[in-house]
N, C-alpha and C positions, 0 to 999 in steps of 0.2 A: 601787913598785907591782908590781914581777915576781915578786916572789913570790905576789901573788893571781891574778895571771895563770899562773904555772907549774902550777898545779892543772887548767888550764880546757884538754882537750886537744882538738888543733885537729880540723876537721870531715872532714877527707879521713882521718885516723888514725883515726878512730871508728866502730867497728863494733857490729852486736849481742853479737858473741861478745866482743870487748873492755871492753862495758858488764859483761856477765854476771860479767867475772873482776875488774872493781874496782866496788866498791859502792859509793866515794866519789862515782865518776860518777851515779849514780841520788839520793845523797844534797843534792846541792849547793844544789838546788831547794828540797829539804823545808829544808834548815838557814835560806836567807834567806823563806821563808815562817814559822818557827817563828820567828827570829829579828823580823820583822815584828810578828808575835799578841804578842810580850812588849813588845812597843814599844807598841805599841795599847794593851795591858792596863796598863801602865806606866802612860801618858798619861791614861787612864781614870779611872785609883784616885780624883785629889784630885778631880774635878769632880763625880764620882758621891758620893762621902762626904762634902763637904763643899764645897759649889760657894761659900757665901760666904765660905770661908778663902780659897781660891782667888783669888778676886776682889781680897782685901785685899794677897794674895801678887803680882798683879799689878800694883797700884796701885804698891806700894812699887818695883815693876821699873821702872816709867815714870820712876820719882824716879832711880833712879841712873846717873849718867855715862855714855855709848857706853864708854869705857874700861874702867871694870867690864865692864862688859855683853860686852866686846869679850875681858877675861882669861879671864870664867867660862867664855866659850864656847871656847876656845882650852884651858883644860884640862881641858874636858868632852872635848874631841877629842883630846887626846894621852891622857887615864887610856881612852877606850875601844880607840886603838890599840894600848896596850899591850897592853891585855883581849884583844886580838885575838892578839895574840903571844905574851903566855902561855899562851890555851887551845886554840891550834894545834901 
């Protein structure tokens, strides 16, 4: 994790004239805010297009094993930190 952390610079180092000359500071905010709105919109798509697929998609989640359930979600997590790593 110090890599997410070595972006984030500490508050006594922070100035206005220091914001002004890196932009990344000003951006940090907007990126987990836009990053947010896709996640939302993500989540949105099947319920609004199509709320009873949804439902049957859910149905069939009940049915499979904590195990499954337990893999999908463990390489939902490593494919997005790589995502992270590649597009930094």
């Amino acid at each position: 994790m110090s890599w997410c952390w070595s972006r984030i610079p500490s508050s006594s180092a922070t100035s206005n004239s220091s914001q002004a000359s890196n932009p990344s500071v000003d951006l940090r905010w907007n990126d987990l805010l836009n990053a947010v709105a896709l996640l939302l919109i993500m989540e949105g798509l099947m319920p609004f297009l199509s709320p009873s697929r949804l439902k049957q998609a859910y149905a069939q989640l009940l049915e499979l094993p904590d195990k499954t359930l337990r893999s999908i979600g463990l390489v939902s997590v490593i494919a997005g930190i790589l995502l992270l790593f590649l597009t930094d």
